[in-house]
Backbone as JSON Lines, residues from 0, in Angstrom:
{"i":0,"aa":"X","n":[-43.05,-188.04,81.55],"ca":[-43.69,-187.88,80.26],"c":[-45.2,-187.94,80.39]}
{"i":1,"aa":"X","n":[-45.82,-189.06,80.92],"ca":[-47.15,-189.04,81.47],"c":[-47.4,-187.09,81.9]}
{"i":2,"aa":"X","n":[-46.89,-186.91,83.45],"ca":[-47.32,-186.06,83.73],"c":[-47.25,-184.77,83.13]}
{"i":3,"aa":"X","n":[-46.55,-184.5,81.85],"ca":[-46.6,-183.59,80.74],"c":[-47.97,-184.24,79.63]}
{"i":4,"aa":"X","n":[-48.27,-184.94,79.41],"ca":[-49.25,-185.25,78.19],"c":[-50.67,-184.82,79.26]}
{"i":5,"aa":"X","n":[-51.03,-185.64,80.51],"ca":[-51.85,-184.89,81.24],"c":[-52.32,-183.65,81.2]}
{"i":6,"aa":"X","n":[-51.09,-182.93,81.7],"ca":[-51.36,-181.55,81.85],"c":[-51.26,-180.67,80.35]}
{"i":7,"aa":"X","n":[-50.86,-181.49,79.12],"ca":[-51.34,-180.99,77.95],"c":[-52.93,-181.56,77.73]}
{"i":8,"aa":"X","n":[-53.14,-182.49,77.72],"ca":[-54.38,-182.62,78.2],"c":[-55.63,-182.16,78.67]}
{"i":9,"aa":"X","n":[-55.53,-181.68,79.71],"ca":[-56.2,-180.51,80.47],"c":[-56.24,-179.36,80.09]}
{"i":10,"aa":"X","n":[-55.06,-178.61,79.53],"ca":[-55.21,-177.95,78.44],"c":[-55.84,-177.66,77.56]}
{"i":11,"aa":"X","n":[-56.33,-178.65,77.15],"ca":[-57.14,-178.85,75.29],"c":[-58.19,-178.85,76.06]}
{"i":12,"aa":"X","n":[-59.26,-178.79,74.73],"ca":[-60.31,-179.22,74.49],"c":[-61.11,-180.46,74.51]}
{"i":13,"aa":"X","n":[-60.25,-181.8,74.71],"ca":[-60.36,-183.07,74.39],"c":[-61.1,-183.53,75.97]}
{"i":14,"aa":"X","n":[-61.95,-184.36,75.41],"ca":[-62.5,-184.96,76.93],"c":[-62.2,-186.54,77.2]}
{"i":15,"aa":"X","n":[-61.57,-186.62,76.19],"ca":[-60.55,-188.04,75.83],"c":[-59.4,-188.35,74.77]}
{"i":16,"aa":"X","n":[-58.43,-188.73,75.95],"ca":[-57.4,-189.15,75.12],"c":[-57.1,-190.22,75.17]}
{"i":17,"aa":"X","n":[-56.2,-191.59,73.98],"ca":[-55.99,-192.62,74.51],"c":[-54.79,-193.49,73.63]}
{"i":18,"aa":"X","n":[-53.94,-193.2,74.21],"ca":[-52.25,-193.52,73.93],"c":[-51.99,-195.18,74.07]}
{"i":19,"aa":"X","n":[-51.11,-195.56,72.83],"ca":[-50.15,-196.76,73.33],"c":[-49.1,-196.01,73.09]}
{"i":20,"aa":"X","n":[-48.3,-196.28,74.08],"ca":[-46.57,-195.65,74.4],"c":[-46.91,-194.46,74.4]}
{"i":21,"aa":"X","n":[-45.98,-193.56,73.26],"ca":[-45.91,-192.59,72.73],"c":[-46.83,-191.96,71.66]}
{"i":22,"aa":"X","n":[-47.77,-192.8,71.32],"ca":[-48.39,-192.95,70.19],"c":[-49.9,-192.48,70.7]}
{"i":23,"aa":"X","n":[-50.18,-191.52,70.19],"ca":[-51.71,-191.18,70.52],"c":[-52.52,-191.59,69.6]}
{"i":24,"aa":"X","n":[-53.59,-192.27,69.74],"ca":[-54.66,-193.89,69.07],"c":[-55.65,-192.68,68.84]}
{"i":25,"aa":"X","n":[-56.08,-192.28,69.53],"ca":[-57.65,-191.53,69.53],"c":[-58.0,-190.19,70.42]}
{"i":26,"aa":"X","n":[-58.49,-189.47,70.2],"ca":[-59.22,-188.15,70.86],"c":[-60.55,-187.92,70.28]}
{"i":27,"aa":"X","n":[-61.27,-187.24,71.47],"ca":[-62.33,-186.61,71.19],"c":[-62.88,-185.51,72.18]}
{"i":28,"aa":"X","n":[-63.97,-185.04,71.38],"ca":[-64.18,-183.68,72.27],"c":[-65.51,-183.93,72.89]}
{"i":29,"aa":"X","n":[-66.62,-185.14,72.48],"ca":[-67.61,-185.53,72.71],"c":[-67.78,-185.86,74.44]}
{"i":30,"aa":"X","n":[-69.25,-185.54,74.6],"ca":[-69.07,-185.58,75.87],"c":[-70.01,-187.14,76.61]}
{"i":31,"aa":"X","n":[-69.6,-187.3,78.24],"ca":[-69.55,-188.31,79.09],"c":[-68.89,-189.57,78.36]}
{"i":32,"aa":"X","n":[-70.01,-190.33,78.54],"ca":[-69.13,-191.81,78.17],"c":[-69.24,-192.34,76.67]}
{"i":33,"aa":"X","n":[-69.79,-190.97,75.91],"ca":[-69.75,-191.29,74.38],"c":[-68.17,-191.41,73.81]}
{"i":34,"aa":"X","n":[-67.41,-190.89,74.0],"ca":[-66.1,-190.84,73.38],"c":[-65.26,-192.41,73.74]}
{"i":35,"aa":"X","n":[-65.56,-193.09,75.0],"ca":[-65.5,-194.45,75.24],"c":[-66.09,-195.38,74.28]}
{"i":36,"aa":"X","n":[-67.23,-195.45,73.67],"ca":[-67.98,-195.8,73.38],"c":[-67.38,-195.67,72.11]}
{"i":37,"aa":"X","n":[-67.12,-194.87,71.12],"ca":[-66.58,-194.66,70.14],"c":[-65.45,-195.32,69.45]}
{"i":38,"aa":"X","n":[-64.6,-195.42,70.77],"ca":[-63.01,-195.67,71.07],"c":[-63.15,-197.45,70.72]}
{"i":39,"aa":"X","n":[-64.27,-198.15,71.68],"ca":[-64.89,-199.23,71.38],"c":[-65.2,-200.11,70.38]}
{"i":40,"aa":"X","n":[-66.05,-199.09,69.23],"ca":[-66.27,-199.48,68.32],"c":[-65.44,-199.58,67.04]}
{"i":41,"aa":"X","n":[-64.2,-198.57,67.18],"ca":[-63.83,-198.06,66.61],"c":[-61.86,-198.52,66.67]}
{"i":42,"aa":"X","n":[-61.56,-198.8,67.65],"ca":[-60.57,-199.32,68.16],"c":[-59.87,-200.68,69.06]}
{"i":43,"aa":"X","n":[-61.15,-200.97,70.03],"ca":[-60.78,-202.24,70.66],"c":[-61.11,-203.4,70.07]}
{"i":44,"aa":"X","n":[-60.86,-204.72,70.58],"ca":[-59.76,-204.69,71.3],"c":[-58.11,-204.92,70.79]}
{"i":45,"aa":"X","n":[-58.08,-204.37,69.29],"ca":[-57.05,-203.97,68.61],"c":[-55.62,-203.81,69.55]}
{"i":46,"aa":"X","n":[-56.01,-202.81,70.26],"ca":[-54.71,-202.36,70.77],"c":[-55.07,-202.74,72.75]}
{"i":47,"aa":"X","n":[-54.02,-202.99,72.96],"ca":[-54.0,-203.28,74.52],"c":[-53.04,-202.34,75.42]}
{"i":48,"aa":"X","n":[-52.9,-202.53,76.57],"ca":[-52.19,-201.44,77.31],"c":[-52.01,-200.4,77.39]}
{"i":49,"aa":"X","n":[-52.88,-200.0,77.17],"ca":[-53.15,-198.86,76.97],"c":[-53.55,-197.79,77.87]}
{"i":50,"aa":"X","n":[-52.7,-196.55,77.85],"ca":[-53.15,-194.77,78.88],"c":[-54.57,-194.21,78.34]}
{"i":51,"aa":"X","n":[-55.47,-193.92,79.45],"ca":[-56.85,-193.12,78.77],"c":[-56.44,-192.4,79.47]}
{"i":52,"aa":"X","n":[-56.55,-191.23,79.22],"ca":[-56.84,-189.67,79.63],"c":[-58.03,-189.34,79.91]}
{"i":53,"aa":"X","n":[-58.51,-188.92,80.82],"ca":[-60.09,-188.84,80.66],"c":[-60.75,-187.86,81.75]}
{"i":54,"aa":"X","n":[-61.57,-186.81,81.37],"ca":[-62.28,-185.87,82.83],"c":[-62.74,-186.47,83.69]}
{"i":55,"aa":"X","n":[-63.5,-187.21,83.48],"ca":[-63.94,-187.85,85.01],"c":[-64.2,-189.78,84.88]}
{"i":56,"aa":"X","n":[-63.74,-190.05,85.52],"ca":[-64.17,-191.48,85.72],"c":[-65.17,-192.24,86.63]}
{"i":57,"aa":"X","n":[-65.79,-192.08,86.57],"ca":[-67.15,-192.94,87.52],"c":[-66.85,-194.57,87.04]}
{"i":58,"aa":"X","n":[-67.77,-195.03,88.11],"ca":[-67.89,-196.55,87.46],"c":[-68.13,-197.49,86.31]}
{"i":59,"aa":"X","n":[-69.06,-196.72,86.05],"ca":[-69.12,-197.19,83.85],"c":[-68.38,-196.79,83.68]}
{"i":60,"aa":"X","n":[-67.46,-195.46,83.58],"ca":[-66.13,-195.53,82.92],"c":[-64.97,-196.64,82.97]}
{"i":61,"aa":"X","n":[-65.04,-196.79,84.49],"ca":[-63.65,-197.57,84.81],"c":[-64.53,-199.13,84.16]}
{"i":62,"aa":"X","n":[-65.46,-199.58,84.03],"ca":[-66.15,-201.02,83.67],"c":[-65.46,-201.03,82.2]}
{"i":63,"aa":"X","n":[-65.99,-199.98,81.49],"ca":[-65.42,-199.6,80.16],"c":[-64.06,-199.56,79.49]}
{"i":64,"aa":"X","n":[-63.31,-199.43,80.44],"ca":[-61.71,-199.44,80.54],"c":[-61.29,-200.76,80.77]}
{"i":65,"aa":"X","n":[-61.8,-201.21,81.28],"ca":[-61.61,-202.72,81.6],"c":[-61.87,-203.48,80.17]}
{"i":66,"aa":"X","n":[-63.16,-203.24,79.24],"ca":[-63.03,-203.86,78.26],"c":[-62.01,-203.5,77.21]}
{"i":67,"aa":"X","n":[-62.12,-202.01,77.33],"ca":[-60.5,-201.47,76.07],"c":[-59.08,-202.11,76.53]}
{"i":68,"aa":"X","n":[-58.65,-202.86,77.9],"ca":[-57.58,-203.32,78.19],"c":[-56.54,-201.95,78.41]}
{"i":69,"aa":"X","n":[-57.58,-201.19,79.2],"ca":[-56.68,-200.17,79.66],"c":[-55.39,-200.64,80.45]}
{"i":70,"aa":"X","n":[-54.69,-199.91,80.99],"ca":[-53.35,-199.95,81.64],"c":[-53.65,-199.27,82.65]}
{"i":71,"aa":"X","n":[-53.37,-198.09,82.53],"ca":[-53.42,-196.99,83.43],"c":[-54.39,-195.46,82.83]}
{"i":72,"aa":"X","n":[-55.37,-195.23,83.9],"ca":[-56.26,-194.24,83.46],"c":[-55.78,-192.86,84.18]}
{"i":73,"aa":"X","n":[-55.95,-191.52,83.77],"ca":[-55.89,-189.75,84.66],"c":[-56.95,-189.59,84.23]}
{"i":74,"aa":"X","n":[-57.48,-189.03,85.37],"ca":[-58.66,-187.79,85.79],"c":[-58.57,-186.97,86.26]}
{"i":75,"aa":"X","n":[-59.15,-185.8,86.26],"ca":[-59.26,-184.76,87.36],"c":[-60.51,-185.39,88.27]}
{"i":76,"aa":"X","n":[-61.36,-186.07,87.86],"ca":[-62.45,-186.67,89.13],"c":[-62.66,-187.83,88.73]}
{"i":77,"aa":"X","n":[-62.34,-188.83,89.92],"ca":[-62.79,-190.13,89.96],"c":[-63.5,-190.63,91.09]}
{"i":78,"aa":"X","n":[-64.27,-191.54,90.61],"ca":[-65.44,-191.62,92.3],"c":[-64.72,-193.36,93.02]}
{"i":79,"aa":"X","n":[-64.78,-192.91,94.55],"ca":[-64.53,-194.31,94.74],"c":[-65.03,-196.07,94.16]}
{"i":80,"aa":"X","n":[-66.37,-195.67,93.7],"ca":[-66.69,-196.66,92.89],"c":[-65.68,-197.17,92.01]}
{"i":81,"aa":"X","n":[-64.89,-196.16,91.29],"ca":[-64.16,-196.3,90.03],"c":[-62.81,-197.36,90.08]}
{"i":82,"aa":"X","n":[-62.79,-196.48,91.44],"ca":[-60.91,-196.98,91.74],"c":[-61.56,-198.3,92.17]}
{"i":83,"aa":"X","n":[-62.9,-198.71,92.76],"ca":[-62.49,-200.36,93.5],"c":[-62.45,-201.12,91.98]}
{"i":84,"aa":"X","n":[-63.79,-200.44,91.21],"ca":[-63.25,-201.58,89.6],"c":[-61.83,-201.35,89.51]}
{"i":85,"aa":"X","n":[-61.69,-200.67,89.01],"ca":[-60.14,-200.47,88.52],"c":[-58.95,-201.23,89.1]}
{"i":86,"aa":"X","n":[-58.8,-200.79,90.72],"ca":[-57.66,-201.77,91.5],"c":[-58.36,-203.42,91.21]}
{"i":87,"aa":"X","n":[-59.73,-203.55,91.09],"ca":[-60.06,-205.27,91.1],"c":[-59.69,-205.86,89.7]}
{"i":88,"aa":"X","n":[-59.94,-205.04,88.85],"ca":[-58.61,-205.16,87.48],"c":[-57.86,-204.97,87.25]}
{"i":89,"aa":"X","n":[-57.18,-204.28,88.48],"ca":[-55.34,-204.01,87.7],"c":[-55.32,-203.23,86.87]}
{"i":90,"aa":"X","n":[-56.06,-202.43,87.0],"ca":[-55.72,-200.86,86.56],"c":[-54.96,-199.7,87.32]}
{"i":91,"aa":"X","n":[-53.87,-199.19,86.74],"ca":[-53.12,-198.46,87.55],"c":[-54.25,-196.42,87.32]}
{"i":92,"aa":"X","n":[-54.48,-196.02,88.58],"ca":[-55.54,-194.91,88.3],"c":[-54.93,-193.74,89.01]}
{"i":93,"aa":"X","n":[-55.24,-192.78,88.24],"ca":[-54.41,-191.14,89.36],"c":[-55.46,-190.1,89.38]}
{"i":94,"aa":"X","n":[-56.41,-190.33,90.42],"ca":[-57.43,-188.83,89.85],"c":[-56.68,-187.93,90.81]}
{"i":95,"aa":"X","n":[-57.08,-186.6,90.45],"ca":[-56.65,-185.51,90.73],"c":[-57.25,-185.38,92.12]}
{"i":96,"aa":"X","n":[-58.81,-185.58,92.18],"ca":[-59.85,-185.6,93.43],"c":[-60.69,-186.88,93.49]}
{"i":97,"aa":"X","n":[-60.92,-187.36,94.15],"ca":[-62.03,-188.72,94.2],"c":[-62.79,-188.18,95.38]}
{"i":98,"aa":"X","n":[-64.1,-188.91,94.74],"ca":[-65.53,-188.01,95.21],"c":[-66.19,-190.05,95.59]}
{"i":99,"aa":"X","n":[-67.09,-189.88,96.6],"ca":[-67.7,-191.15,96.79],"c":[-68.27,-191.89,95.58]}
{"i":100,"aa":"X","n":[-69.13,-191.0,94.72],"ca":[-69.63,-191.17,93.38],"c":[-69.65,-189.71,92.62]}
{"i":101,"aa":"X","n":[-70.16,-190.42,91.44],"ca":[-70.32,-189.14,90.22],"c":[-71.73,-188.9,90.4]}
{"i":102,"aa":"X","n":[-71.83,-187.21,90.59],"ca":[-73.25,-187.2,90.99],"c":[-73.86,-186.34,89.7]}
{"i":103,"aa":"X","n":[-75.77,-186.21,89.6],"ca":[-75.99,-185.86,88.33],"c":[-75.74,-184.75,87.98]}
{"i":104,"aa":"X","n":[-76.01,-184.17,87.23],"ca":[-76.44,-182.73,86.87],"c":[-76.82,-181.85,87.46]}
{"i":105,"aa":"X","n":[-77.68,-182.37,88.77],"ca":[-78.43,-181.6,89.85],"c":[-77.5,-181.84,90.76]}
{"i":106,"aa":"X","n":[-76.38,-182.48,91.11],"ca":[-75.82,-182.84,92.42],"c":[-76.94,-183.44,93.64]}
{"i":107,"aa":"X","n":[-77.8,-183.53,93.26],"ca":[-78.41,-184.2,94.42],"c":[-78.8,-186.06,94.07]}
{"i":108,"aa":"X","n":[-78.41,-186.58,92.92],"ca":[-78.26,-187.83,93.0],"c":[-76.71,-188.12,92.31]}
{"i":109,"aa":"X","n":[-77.18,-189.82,92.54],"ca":[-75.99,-190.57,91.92],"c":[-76.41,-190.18,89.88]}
{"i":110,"aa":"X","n":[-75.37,-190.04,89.37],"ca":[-74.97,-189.83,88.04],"c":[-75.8,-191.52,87.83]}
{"i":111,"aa":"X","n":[-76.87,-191.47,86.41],"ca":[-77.75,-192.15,86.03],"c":[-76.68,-193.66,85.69]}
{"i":112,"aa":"X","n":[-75.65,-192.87,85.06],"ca":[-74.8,-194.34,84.37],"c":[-73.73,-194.84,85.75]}
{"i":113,"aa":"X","n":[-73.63,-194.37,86.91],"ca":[-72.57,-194.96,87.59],"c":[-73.7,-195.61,88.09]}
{"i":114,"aa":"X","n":[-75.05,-195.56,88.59],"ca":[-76.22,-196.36,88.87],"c":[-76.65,-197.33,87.93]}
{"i":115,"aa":"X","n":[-76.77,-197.5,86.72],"ca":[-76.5,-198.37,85.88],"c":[-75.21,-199.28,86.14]}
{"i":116,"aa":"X","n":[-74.12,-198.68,86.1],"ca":[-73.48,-199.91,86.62],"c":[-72.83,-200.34,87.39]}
{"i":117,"aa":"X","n":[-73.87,-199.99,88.87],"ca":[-73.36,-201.05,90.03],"c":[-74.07,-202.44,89.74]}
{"i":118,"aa":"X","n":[-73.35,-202.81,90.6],"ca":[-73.32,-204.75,90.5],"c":[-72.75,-205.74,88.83]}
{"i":119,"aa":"X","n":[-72.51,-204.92,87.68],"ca":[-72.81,-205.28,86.83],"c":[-70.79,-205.53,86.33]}
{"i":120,"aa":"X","n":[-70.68,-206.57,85.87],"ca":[-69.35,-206.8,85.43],"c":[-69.37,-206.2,84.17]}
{"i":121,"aa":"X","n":[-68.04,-205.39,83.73],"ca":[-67.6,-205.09,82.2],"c":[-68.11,-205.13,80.91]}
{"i":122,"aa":"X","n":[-68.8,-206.96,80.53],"ca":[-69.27,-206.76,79.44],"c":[-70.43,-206.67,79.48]}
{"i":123,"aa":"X","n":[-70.97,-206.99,80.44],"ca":[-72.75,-206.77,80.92],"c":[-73.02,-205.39,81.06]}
{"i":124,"aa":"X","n":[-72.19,-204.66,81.49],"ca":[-72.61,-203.57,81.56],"c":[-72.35,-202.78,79.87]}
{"i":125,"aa":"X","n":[-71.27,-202.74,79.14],"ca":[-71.18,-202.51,77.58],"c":[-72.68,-203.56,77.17]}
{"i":126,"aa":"X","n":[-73.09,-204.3,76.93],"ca":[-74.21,-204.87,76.68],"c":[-75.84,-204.04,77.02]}
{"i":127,"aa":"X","n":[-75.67,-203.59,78.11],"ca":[-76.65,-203.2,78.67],"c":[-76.84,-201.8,78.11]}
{"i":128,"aa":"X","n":[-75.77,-200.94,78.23],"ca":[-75.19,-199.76,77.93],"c":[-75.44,-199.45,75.93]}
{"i":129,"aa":"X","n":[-75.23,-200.4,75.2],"ca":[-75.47,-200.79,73.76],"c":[-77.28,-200.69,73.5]}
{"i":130,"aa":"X","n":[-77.34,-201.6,74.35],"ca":[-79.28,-201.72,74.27],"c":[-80.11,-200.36,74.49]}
{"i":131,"aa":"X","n":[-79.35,-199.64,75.28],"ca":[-79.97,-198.55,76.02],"c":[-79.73,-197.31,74.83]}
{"i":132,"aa":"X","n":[-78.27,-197.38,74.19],"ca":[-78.21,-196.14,73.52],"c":[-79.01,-196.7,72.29]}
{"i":133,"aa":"X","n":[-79.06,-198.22,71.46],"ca":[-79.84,-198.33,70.48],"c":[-81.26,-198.17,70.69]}
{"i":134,"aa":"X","n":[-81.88,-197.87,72.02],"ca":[-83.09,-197.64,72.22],"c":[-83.1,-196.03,72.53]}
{"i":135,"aa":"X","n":[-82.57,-195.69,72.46],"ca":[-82.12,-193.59,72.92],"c":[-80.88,-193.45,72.07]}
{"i":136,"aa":"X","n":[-80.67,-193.11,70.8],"ca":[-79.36,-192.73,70.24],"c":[-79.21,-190.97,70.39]}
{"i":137,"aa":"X","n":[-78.54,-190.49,70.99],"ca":[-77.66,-189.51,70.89],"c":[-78.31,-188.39,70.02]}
{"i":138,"aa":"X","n":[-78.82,-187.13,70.34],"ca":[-79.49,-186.49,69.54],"c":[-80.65,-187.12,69.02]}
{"i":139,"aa":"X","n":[-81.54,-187.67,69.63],"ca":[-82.95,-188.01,69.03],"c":[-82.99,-189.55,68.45]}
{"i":140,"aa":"X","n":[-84.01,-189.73,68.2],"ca":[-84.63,-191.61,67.5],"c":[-83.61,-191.23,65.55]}
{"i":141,"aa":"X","n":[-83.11,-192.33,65.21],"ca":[-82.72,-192.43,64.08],"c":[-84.16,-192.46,62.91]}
């Protein structure tokens, strides 16, 4: 059943999905780690055990998952960074490809937010991550 909702998944348009059981909680089409972020405010830590569906997982993702009380996360790309959070929480993870890290836009560095959060535990990094978008919100200064 998993590996049918996946590959409906991939399918769509959605750059996040995020299921208890059978029950799909949330989607969105928003992109990187905004639709987490959303899911956050908007859902945790309400519901626990929970499947994310998700395009790529880097390390702020998997930090992020850790605070929603994920279960088990799919990707088509996850960076080894991701999986060591993840296995050090007991997160069950399936990427399609795992890459050393998530790199930027240019491919010639590390992706700005998986550099943001090395060294940084779960809620320090959502903390840090909060400060940063209330100082840069999404489409321009409020």
């Amino acid at each position: 059943m998993t590996k049918q909702r996946f590959e409906e998944f991939l399918s769509s348009q959605d750059t996040l999905r995020v299921y208890r059981g059978k029950r799909l909680l949330f989607a969105s089409i928003r992109e990187r780690l905004l639709p987490l972020l959303d899911y956050i405010e908007n859902y945790a830590p309400h519901e626990e055990g929970i499947t994310v569906f998700d395009r790529v997982v880097g390390n702020a993702a998997a930090l992020l998952l850790v605070v929603v009380s994920c279960r088990q996360v799919y990707s088509v790309l996850g960076s080894q960074l991701a999986a060591q959070t993840l296995g050090r929480f007991g997160i069950g993870y399936h990427f399609t490809e795992t890459v050393p890290c998530i790199r930027d836009e240019t491919g010639r560095d590390m992706c700005p937010m998986e550099k943001l959060s090395l060294g940084k535990g779960p809620e320090e990094f959502l903390g840090v991550l909060r400060q940063r978008m209330a100082a840069n919100p999404p489409g321009g200064r409020r």
